[in-house]
N, C-alpha and C positions, 0 to 999 in steps of 0.2 A: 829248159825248165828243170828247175830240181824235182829229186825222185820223188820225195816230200808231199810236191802238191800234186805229182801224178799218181801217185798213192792214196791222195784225198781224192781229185778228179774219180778216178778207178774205184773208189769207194762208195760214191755219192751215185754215178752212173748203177752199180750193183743196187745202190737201194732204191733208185727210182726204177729197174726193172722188178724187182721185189714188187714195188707198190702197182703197178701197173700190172702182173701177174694176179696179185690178189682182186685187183677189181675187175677183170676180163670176164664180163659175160656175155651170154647171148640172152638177147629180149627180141622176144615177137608176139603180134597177134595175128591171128589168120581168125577169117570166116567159115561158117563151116556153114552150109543146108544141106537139106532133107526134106524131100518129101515122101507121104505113103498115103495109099489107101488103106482101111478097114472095113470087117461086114461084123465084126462079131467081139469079145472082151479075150482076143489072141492077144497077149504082150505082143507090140511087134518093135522093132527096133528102127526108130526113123535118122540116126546117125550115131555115126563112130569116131570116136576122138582117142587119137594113142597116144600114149604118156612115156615122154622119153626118159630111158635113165639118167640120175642127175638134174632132173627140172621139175621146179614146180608148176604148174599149169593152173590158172582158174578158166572155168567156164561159165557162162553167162548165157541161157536160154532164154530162147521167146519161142511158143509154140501157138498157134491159132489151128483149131478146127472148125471142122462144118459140115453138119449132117446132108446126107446130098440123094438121099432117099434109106430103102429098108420099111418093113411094116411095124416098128417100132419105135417110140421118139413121135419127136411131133415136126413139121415143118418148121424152119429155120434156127432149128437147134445149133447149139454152136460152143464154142471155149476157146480161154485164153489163158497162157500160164506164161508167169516169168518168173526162174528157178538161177541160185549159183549153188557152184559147189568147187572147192578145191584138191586137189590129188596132185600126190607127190607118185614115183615109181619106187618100188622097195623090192627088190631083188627081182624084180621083170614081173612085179604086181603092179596095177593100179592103186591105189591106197588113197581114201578119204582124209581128208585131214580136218577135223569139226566135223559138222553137221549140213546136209544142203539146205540152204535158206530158200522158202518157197513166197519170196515177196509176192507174187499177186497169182489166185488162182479165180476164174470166172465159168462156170460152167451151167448149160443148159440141164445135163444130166449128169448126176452126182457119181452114177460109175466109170463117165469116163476119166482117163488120169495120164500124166507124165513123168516120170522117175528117171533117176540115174540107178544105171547099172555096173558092175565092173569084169570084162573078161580077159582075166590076164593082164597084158601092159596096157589094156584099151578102155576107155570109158565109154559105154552104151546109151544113148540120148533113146527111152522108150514111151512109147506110149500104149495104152489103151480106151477100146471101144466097148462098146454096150452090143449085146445081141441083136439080131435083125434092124441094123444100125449101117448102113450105108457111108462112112465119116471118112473126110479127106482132110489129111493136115500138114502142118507145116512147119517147122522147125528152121530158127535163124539161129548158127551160134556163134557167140566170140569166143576166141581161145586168146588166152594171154597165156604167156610163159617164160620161164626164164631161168638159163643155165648155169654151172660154174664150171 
C-alpha cells in the first residue's frame, strides 16, 4: 500500500472515532417506589432520586393515597397525582430545568399535596397529609436520564 492511502485510511479511521466520541452516551430508566404513612400536614419525604453530575434526568410521578382512619376526614378519602419535572446537576446541585408539570391532581381533601423538592445532588419526591388524618400513600416513579 502507498503511504498515501494509509494516510487517508489513518485519517478516516481518526474521524470515525471523533464521531463515535461525540455521540457516546449513557441512557437509562430505572423505577423508583416509595411508600409512607402520615397522621398529620408533616411534609414527609416518600422518595429520593439523585442526580448525577453531567446528566439530565426527567422524572415522571404517580402518587395514590388513602385515608385509612384518624378523627378527621371522612371515610374513603383518598388522592391521586401525576407530576414531571426535569433536573440537570450544577456543581453537586440538583437544579430544575422549567417548571414541574402537574398533569393530573385528584384529591378528597384539598390540604393534601405532592411536590418536588431538592437536597443537594438529590431530588425529594414529597408529600403531605391533613391533621388527625390517618393516609397511606404510594409513589411509582420513572427516572430517565442521560449522560455525556
Amino acid at each position: 500500500m502507498s503511504e498515501e492511502i494509509i494516510l487517508e485510511l489513518l485519517a478516516r479511521v481518526k474521524a470515525l472515532e471523533q464521531q463515535i466520541e461525540r455521540t457516546r452516551v449513557i441512557e437509562s430508566s430505572i423505577a423508583v417506589q416509595g411508600y409512607v404513612a402520615t397522621t398529620n400536614a408533616t411534609i414527609t419525604t416518600i422518595a429520593t432520586i439523585s442526580i448525577p453530575s453531567s446528566t439530565t434526568v426527567t422524572i415522571e410521578i404517580h402518587v395514590s393515597a388513602r385515608r385509612t382512619g384518624g378523627i378527621a376526614g371522612a371515610a374513603e378519602d383518598g388522592a391521586g397525582y401525576v407530576q414531571q419535572a426535569t433536573y440537570k446537576n450544577v456543581a453537586g446541585t440538583a437544579t430544575l430545568i422549567g417548571s414541574v408539570n402537574a398533569d393530573f391532581t385528584a384529591e378528597s381533601q384539598a390540604a393534601w399535596d405532592v411536590t418536588f423538592a431538592v437536597s443537594g445532588a438529590n431530588v425529594l419526591i414529597r408529600v403531605t397529609g391533613a391533621a388527625d388524618n390517618n393516609i397511606s400513600w404510594y409513589c411509582a416513579a420513572n427516572v430517565y436520564q442521560i449522560s455525556s
